[in-house]
N, C-alpha and C positions, 0 to 999 in steps of 0.2 A: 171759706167753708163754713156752713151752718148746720148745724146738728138739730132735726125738727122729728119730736119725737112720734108725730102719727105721720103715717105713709101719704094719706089722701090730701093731708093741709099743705104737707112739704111739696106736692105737686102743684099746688095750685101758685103756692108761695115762690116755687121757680117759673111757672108762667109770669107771676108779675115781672121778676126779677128779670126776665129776658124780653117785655116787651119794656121795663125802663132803662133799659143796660143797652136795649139795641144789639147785644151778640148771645148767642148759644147759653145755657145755663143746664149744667150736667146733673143726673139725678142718680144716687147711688143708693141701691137699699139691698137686702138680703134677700135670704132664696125664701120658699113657700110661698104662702098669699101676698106677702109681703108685695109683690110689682102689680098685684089684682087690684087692689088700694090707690094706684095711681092713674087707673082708667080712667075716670071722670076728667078730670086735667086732662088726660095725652087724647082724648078725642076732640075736647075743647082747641087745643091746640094744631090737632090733626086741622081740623077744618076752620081752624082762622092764620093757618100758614104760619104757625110759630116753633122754631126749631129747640127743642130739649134732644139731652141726649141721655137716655135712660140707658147705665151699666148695673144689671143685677147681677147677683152671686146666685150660683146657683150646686146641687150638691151633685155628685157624679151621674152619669146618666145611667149605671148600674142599677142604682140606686130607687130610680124608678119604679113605683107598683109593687114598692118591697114592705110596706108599712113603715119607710124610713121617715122620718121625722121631719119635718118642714121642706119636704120632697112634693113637687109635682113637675106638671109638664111646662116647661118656661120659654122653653126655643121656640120664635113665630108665635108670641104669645096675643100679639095686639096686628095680626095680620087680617085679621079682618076688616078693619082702618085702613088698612096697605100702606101700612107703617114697616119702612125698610127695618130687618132683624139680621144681624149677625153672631153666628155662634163660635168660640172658642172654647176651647178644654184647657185649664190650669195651665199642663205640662208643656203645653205650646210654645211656651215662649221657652224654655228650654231645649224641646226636641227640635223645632224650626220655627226660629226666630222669625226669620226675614218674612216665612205666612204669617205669624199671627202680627209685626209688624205693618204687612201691607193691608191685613184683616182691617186693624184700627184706623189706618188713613183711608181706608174705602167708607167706612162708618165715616169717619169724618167729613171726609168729600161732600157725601148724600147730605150731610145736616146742613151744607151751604147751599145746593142744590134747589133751583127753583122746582117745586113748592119745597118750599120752605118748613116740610114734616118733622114732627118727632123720628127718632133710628135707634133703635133698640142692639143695646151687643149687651149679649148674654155668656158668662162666664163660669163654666162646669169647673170647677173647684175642691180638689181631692186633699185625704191627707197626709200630712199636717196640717194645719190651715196656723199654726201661728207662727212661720217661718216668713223671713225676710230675703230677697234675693236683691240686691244693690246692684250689679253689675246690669241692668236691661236698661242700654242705651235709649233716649227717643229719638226716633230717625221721623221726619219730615218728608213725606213724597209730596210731591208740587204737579197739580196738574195745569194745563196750558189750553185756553182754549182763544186760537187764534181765529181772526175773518174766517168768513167759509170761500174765499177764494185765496188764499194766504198764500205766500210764495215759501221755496226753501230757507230764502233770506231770516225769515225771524230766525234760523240753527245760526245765524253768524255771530251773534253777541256773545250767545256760548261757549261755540268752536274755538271763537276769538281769545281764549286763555287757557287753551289746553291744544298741549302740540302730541301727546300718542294719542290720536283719535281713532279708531275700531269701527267702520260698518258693518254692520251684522244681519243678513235679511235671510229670515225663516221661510214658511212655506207658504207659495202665494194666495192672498185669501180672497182678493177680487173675483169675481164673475163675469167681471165685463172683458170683452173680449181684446178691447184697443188701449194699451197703457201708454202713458207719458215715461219719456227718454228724461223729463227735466229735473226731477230728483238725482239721477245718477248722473247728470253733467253736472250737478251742482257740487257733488261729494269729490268727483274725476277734479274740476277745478280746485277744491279746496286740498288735492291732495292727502283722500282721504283713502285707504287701502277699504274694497268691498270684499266680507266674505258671504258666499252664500253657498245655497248648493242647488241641484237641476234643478230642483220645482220654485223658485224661489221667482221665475221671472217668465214670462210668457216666452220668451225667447233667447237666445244663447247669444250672451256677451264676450266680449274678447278680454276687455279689462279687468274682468271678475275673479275671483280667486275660488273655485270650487272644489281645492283639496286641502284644505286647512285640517282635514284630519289627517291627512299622508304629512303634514309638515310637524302637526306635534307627536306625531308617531318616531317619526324618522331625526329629530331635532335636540340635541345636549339640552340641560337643563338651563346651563347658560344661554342659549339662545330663545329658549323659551321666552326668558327673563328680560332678554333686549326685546323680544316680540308682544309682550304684556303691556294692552292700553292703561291708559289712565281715566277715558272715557268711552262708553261704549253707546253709538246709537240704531239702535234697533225698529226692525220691522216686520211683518209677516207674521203667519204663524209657526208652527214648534219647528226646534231643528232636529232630524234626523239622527245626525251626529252624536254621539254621546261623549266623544271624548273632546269634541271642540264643546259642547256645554258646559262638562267639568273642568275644562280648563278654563272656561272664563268665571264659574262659580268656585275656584278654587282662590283668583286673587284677592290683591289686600288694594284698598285706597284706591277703588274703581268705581266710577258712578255709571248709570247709568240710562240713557235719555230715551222712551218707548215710543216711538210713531205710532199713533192706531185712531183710526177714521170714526171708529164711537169714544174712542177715550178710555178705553178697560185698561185697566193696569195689568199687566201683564209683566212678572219677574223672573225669567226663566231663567236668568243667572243668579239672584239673591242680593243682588244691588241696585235695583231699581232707586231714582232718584227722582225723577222727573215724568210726568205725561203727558205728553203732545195729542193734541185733539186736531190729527193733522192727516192727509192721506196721501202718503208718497207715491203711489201709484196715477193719480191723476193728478199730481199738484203741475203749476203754473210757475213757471220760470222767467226771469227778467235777466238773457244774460248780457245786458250792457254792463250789472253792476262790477266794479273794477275788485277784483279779487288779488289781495296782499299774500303773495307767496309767504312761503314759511319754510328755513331752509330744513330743520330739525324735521318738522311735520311729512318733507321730503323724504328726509331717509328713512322716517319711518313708516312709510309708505313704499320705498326699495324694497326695505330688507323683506319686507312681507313678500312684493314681488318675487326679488329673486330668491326665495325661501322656497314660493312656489316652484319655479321652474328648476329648481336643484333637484327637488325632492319626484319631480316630474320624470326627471330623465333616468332618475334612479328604480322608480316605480316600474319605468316601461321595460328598463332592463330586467329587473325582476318577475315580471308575467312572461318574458319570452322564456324562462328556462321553468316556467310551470306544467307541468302534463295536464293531460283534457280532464275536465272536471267542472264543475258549476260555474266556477271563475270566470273560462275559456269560451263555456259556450256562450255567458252573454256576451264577450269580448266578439266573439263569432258573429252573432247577430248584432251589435254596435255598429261594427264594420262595414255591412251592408246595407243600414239604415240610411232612407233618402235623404234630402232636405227636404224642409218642411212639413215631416211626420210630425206626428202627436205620438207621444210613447206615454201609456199608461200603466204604471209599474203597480203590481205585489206590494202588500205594506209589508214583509219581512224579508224573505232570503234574496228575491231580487230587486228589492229598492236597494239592497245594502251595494251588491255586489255590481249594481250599475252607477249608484255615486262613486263609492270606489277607483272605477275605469273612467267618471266622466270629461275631465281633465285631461286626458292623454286621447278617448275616442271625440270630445265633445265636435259636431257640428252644429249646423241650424238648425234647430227642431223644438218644439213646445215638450214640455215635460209637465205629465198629470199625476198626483199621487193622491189616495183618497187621504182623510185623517187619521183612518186606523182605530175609530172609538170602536167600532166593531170588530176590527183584528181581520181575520180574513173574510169577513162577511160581504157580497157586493161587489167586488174587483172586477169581476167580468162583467156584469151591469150595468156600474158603471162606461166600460170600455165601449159596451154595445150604444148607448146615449151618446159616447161622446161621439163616435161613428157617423150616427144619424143624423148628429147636428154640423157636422164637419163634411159632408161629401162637397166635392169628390176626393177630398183632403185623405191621408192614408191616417189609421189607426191604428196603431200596433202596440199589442198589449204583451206584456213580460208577466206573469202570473208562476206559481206553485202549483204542484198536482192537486193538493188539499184544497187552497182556493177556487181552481178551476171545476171542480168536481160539488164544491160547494153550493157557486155559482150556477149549474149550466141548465136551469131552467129559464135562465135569459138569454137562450140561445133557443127554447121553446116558441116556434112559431115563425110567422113568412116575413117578420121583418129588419132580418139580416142584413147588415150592409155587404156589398161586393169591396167595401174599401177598409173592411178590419182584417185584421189580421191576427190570432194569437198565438205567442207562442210558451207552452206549457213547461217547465223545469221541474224533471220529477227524479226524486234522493232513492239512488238505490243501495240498501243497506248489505 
């Protein structure tokens, strides 16, 4: 560390020191004008590909336009350069860790990242300011960026020293209509237990376990506890579930390995470990390669099974002694649903109530759920598009009275398919 008392020399001064060092060279200074002083340098840098990594202090965002004292705007300060910026608040590392953690490795990432730019993380900084907090671990996230035809196989070196291994696949994020079976042969051989839920796959698997929330519902704590990986690897986007989330963001000494076809880090449990720059969905399988059972990795791959199928039998018996009610009636309409429907669900009362049943009603059929950024905005909308792109395929949409009603000027006009279907669940008070 060098202490260089004008802003604008110490800039120039870590460009040298990082073109004759060959790595990164961090620049630290305080909030006001103080990071305006470093411009000359971070443009120079900007455009001869030279990575700094500029951390200012900066004073709460309150504070802002108040006549406060060495206060201006700091966040996105050097974005005109399209110089990557990331912002932090003080308290972060106290209220959630693992964000402003994965905050720093994202900054970090971009600085090795061809071009090779200045990255700016800016630090809103409340008081006290002369306290010490010792206990903030540095954790290390590792991105992977394999061949762009790469098989499963690089997961084996990994897999290779950890026997609770966890498949975890979120919501499907592909578009393309035709996905590879070779990712989940590869997980089925290594004996690895998948959990997902309806929307996670274009099509319904038999192998799959999509009540992991009936089994930590219904499961002692001890079994919880035989049931808790040591590694988790993940894929898709968000899970539904809230109690299978919290229970894998509740463990201790669990990594976790994120499949994703751009590379985004993505921590929905709070132990991200690793990113895979990899696309489960279409990847390319070789399965000559000779696969080394594992007896451990076996059972623990049972117990998950038969966890499901206990809790399955126990479920069913429990809806049969349920009177009619919201539950009932999509269990109603599950029942009669063909093979190879597209069922388009509600982002709230009936996405729940149809994961719920999916395990006990599942057949063959595609499952569609929007993302829900908009809540119920769109549902029927969407359902009509995917209709039109699906004939003569059936389309059957599960919606709320509020979303349908939201919706139904996408039912305005002559281009209706004869092969959707909706049907509306409306709460009577």
């Amino acid at each position: 560390m060098y202490v260089v008392n004008d802003e604008r020399a110490s800039a120039f001064i870590a460009l040298g020191y990082t073109k004759g060092s060959g790595k990164p060279t961090i620049l630290i200074c305080t909030s006001g004008s103080a990071i305006l002083n470093y411009a000359p340098s971070i443009i120079e840098a900007c455009e001869s590909d030279i990575p700094l990594l500029i951390i200012s202090a900066d004073r709460p965002k309150s504070s802002l336009h108040q006549f406060e004292g060495q206060t201006t705007v700091q966040d996105q300060i050097f974005l005109p350069w399209g110089i990557p910026s990331y912002t932090l608040e003080g308290s972060d590392f106290s209220i959630n860790r693992s964000y402003a953690i994965r905050l720093v490795n994202e900054a970090l990432h971009k600085l090795n990242e061809p071009p090779n730019s200045p990255v700016h993380l800016n630090i809103h900084l409340h008081e006290p300011l002369f306290t010490t907090q010792n206990d903030v671990a540095a954790q290390l996230i590792t991105k992977i960026n394999p061949l762009k035809h790469a098989s499963p196989d690089l997961l084996d070196g990994i897999i290779s020293k950890e026997n609770r291994v966890l498949a975890v696949a979120g919501t499907h994020l592909s578009f393309q209509l035709h996905d590879s079976d070779d990712f989940l042969s590869w997980l089925y051989d290594n004996d690895i237990p998948i959990v997902a839920e309806p929307a996670s796959f274009r099509k319904t698997h038999a192998d799959i376990i999509y009540n992991a929330e009936d089994i930590l519902t219904f499961s002692k704590p001890e079994l919880k506890e035989k049931l808790s990986p040591r590694l988790i690897i993940s894929w898709g986007g968000n899970i539904v579930s809230k109690k299978l989330k919290n229970y894998l963001k509740s463990l201790k000494n669990v990594q976790n390995i994120h499949l994703d076809a751009a590379g985004r880090s993505v921590d929905q449990f709070g132990c991200l470990s690793k990113v895979v720059k990899f696309d489960p969905y279409h990847a390319t399988y070789s399965p000559q390669k000779l696969i080394l059972k594992n007896a451990e990795r076996q059972a623990f791959r049972d117990l998950w099974k038969d966890s499901s199928q206990i809790v399955r039998r126990r479920k069913n018996t429990l809806l049969s002694e349920v009177s009619f009610g919201d539950i009932s009636a999509v269990s109603a309409i599950m029942d009669v649903i063909p093979e190879n429907t597209i069922i388009h669900l509600g982002n709230s009362m009936p996405i729940r109530y149809f994961y719920e049943l999916f395990e006990i009603k599942k057949k063959n059929y595609q499952v569609s759920v929007n993302r829900g950024v908009s809540g119920i905005d769109g549902t029927l909308g969407t359902a009509v598009g995917l209709a039109l792109a699906s004939e003569p395929r059936e389309v059957w949409c599960i919606l709320g009275d509020v979303s349908f009603h939201h919706g139904i000027n996408a039912l305005w006009g002559d281009h209706i398919p004869f092969n959707l279907k909706v049907f509306i669940l409306k709460v009577k008070i």
